[in-house]
C-alpha atoms as an extended CHARMM CRD file, in Angstrom:
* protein
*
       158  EXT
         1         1  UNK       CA             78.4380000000       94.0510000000      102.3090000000  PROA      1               0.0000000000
         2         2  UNK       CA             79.4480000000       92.8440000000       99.2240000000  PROA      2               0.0000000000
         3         3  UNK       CA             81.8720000000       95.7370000000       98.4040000000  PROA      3               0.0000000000
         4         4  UNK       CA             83.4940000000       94.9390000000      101.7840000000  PROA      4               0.0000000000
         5         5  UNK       CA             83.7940000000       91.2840000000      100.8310000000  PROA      5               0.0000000000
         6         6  UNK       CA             85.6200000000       92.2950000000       97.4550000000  PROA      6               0.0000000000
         7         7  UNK       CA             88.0480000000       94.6560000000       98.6730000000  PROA      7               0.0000000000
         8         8  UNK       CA             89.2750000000       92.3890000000      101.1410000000  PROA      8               0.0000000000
         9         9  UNK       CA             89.3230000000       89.3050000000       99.1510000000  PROA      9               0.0000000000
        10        10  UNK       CA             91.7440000000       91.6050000000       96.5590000000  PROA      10              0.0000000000
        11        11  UNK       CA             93.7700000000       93.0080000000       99.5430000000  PROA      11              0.0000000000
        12        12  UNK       CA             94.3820000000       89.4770000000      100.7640000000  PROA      12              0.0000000000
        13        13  UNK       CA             95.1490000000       88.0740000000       97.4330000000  PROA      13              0.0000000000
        14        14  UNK       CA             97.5320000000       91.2970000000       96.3320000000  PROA      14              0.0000000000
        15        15  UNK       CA             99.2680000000       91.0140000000      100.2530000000  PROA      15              0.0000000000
        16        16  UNK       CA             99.7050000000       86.7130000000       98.9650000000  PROA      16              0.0000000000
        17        17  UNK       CA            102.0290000000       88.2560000000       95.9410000000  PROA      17              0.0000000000
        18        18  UNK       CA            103.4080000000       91.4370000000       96.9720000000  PROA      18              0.0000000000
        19        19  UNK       CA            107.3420000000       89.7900000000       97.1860000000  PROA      19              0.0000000000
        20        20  UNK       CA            106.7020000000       88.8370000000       93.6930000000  PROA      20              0.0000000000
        21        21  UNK       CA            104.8410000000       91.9710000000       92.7730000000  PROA      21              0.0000000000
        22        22  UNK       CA            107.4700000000       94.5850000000       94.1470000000  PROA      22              0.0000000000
        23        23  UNK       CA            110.2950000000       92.0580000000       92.3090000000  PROA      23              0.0000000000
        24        24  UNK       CA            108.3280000000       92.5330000000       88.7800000000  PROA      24              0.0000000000
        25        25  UNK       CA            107.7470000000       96.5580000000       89.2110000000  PROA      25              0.0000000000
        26        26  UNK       CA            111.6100000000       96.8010000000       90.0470000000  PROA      26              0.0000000000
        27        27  UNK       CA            112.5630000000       94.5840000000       87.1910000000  PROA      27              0.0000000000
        28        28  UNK       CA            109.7880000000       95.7930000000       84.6010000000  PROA      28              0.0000000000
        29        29  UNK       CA            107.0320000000       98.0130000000       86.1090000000  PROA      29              0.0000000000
        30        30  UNK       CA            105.1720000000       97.2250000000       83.3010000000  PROA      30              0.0000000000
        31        31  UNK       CA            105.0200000000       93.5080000000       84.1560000000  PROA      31              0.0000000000
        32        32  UNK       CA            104.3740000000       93.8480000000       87.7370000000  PROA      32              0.0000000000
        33        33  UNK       CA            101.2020000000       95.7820000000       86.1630000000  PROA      33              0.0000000000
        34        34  UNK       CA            100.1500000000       93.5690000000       84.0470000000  PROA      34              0.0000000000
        35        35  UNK       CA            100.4130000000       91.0130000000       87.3160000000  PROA      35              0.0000000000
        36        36  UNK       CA             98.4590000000       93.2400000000       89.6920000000  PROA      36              0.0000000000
        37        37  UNK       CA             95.5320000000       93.7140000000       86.8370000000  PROA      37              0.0000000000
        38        38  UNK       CA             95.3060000000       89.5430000000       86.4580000000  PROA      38              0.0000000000
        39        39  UNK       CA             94.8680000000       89.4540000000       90.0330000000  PROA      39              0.0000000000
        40        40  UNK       CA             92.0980000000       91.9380000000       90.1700000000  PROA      40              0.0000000000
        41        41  UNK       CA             90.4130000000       90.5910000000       87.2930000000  PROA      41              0.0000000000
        42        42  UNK       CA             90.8160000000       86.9130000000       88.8770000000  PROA      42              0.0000000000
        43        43  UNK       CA             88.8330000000       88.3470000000       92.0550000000  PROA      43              0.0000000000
        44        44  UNK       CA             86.4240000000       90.2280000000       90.4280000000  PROA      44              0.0000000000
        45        45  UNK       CA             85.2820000000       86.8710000000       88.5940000000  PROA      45              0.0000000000
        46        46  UNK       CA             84.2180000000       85.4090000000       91.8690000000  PROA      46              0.0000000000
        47        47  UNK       CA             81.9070000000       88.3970000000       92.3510000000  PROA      47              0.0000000000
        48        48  UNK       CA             81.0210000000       88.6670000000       88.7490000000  PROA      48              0.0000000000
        49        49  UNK       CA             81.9950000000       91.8210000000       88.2630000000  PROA      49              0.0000000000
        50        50  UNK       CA             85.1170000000       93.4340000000       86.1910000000  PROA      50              0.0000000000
        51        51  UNK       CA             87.5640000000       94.8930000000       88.7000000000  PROA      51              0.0000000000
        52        52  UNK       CA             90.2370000000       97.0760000000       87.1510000000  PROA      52              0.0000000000
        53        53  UNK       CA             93.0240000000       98.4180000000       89.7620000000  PROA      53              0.0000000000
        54        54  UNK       CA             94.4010000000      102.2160000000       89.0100000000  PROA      54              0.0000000000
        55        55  UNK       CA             96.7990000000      104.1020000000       89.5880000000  PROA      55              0.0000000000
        56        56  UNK       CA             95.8380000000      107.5700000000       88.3530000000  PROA      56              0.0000000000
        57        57  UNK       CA             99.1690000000      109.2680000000       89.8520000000  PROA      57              0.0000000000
        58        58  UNK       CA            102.5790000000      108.6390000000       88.7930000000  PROA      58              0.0000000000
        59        59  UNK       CA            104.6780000000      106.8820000000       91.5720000000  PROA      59              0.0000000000
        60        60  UNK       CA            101.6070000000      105.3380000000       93.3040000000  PROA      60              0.0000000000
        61        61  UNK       CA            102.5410000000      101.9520000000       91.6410000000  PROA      61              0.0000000000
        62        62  UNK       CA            105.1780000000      101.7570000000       94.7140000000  PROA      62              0.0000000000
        63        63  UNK       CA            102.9360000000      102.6850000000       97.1870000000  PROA      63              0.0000000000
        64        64  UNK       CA            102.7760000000       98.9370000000       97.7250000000  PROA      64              0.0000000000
        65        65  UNK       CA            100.4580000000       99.3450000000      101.3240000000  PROA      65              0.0000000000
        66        66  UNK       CA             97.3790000000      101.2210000000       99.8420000000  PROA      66              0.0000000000
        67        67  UNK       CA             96.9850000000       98.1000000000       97.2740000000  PROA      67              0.0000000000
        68        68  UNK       CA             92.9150000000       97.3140000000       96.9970000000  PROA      68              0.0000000000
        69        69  UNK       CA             92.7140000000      100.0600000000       99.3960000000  PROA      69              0.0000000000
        70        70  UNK       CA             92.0570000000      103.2470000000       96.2350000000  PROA      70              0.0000000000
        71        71  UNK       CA             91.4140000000      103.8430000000       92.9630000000  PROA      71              0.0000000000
        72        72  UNK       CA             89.0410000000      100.8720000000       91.6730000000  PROA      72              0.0000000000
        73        73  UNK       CA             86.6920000000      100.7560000000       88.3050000000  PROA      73              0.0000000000
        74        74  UNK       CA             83.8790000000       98.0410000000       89.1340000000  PROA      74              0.0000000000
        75        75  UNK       CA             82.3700000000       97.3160000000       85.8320000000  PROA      75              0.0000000000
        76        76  UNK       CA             79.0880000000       95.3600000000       87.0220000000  PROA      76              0.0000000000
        77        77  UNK       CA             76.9020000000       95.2310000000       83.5300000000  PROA      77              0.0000000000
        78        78  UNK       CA             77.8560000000       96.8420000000       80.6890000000  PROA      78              0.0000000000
        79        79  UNK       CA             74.3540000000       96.8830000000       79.0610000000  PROA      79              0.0000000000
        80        80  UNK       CA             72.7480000000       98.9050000000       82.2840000000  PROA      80              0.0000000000
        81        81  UNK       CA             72.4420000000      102.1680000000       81.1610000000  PROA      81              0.0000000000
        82        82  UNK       CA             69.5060000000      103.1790000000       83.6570000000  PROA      82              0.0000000000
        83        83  UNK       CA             69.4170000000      103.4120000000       88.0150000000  PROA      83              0.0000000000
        84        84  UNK       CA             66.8960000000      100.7430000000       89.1140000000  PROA      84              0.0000000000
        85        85  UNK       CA             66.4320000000      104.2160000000       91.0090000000  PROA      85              0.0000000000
        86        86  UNK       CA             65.9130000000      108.1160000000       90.8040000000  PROA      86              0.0000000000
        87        87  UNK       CA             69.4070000000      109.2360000000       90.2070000000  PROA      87              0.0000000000
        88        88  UNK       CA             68.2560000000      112.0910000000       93.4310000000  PROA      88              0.0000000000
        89        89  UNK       CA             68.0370000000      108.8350000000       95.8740000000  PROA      89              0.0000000000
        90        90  UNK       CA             71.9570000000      108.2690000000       95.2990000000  PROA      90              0.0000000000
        91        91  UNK       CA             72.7450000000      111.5570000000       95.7920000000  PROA      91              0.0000000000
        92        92  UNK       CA             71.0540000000      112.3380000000       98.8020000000  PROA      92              0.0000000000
        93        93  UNK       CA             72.1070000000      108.5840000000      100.3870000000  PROA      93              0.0000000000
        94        94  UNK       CA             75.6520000000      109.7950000000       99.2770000000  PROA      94              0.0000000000
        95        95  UNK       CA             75.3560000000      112.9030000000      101.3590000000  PROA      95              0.0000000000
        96        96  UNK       CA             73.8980000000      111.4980000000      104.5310000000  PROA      96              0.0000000000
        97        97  UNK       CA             76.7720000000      108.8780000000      104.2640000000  PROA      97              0.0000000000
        98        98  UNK       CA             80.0220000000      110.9610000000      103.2230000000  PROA      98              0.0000000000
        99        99  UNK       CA             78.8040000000      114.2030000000      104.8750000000  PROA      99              0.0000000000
       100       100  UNK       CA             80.6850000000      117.0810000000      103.1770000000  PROA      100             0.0000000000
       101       101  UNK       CA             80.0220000000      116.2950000000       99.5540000000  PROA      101             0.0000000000
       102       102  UNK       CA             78.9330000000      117.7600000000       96.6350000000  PROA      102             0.0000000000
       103       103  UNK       CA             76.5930000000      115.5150000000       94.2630000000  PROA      103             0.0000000000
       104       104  UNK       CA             76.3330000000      116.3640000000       90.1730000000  PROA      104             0.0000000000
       105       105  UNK       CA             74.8220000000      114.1400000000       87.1490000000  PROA      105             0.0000000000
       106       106  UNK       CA             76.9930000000      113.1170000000       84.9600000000  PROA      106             0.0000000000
       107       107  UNK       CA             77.9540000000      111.4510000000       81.8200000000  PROA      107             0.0000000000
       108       108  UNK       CA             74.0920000000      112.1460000000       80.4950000000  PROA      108             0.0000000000
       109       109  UNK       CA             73.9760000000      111.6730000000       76.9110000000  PROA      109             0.0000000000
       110       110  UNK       CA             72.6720000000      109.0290000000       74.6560000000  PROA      110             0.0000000000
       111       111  UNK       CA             69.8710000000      108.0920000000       77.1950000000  PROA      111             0.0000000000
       112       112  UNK       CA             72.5840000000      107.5810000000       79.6710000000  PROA      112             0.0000000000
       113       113  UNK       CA             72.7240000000      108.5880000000       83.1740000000  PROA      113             0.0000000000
       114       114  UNK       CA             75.1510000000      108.6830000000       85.8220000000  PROA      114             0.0000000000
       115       115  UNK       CA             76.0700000000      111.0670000000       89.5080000000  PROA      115             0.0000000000
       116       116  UNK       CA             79.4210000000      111.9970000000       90.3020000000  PROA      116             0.0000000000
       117       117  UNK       CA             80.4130000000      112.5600000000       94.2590000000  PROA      117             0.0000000000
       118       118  UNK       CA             82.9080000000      114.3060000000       94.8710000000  PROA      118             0.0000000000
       119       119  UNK       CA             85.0570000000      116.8100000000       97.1570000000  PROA      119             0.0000000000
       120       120  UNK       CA             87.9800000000      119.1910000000       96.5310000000  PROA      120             0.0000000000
       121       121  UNK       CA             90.1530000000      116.1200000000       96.5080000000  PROA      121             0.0000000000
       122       122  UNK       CA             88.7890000000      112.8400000000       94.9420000000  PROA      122             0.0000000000
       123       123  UNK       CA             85.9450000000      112.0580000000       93.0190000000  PROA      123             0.0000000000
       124       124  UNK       CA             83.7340000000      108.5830000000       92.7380000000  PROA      124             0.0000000000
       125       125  UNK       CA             81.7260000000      108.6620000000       89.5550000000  PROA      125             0.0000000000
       126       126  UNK       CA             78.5680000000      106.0710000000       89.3380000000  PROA      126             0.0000000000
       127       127  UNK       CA             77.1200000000      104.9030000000       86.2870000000  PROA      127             0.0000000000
       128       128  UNK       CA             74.1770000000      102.1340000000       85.7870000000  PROA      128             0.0000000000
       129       129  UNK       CA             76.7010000000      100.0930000000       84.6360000000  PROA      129             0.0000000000
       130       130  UNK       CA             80.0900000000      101.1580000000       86.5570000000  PROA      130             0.0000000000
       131       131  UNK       CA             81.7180000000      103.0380000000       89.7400000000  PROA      131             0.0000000000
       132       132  UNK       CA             84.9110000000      104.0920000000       89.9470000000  PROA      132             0.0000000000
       133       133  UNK       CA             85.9440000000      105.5760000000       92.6620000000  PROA      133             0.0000000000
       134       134  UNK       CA             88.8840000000      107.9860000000       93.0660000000  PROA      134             0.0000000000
       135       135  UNK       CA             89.7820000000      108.0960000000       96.7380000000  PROA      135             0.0000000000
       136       136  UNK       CA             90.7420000000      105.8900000000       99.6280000000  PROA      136             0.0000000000
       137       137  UNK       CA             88.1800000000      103.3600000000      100.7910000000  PROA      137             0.0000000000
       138       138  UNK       CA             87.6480000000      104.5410000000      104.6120000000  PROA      138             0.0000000000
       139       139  UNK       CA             84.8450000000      103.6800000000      106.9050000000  PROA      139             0.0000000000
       140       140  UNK       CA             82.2680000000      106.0830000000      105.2100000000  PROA      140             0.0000000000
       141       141  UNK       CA             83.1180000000      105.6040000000      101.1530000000  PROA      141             0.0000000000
       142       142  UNK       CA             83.1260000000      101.4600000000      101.5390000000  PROA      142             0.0000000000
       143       143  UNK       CA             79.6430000000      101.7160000000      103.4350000000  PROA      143             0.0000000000
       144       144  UNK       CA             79.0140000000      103.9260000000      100.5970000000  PROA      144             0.0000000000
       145       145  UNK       CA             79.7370000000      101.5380000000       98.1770000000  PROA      145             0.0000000000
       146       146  UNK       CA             77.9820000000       98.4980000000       99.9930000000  PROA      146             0.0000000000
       147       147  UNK       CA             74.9470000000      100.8750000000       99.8120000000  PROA      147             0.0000000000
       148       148  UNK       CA             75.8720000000      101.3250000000       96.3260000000  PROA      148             0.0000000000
       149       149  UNK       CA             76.4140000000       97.7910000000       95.2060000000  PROA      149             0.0000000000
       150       150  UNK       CA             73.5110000000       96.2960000000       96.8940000000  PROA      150             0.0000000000
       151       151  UNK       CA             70.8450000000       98.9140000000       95.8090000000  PROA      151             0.0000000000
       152       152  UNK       CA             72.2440000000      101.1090000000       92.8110000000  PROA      152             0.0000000000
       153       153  UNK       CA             73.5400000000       97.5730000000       91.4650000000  PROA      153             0.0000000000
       154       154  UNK       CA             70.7600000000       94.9890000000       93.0450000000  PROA      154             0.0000000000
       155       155  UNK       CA             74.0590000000       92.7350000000       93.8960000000  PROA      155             0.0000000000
       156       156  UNK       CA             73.3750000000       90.6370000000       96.9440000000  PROA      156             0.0000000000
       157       157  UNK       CA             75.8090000000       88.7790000000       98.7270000000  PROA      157             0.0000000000
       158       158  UNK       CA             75.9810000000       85.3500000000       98.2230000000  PROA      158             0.0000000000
């Protein structure tokens, strides 16, 4: 549950400086950026990982609610560049958990590997030493992703 623990630990820490956060993007959305980024890489230190927030689409900066709640890059070992796994096992556990998904490798060059999930309208991509996922983190992706961090990425909770 380790994803679960992370998003809510950044959701709780982004709610703790929202006033200042919405004053900064107002003032200089550039700043209130650079302040939102800190915060996610302050959290992702206490899980050991690199945790960049997005925000793919222009205008989603101000959607101040969905904060920790879309769009993440977890960078958990930038030296992995194999699955402790068959690359099929993600796929098919990505299936049975989102349902109506279509499954692809990708990003396999230079004795890399990788699987991209995605529907008509968001996308998580999973590399050995990465995911970044592209959508909104509802019951189904984060118990995705806690499959995904445990097993994919061999990170146990603490």
């Amino acid at each position: 549950m380790i994803f679960t623990e992370l998003i809510t630990d950044l959701q709780n820490e982004l709610k703790k400086e929202l006033a200042q956060i919405r004053f900064l993007i107002k003032k200089n959305p550039g700043l209130g950026y650079n302040r939102i980024v800190e915060i996610g890489k302050e959290v992702g230190k206490r899980y050991n990982i690199k945790l960049i927030i997005n925000f793919p689409k222009e205008g989603r900066i101000e959607e101040y609610e969905m904060y920790g709640k879309r769009d993440l890059s977890l960078i958990v070992d930038y030296e992995r560049k194999r699955f402790p796994m068959d690359r099929e096992i993600i796929k098919q556990k990505a299936v049975e958990m989102l349902g109506d998904v279509k499954t692809e490798d990708a990003y396999m060059y230079e004795n890399k590997e990788g699987v991209r999930v995605f529907t008509d309208n968001w996308k998580i991509d999973i590399l050995p030493h990465s995911v970044h996922i592209w959508t909104e983190f509802d019951e189904n992706v984060t118990a995705f992703c806690n499959w995904l961090m445990e097993n994919a990425y061999e990170m146990k909770k603490k």
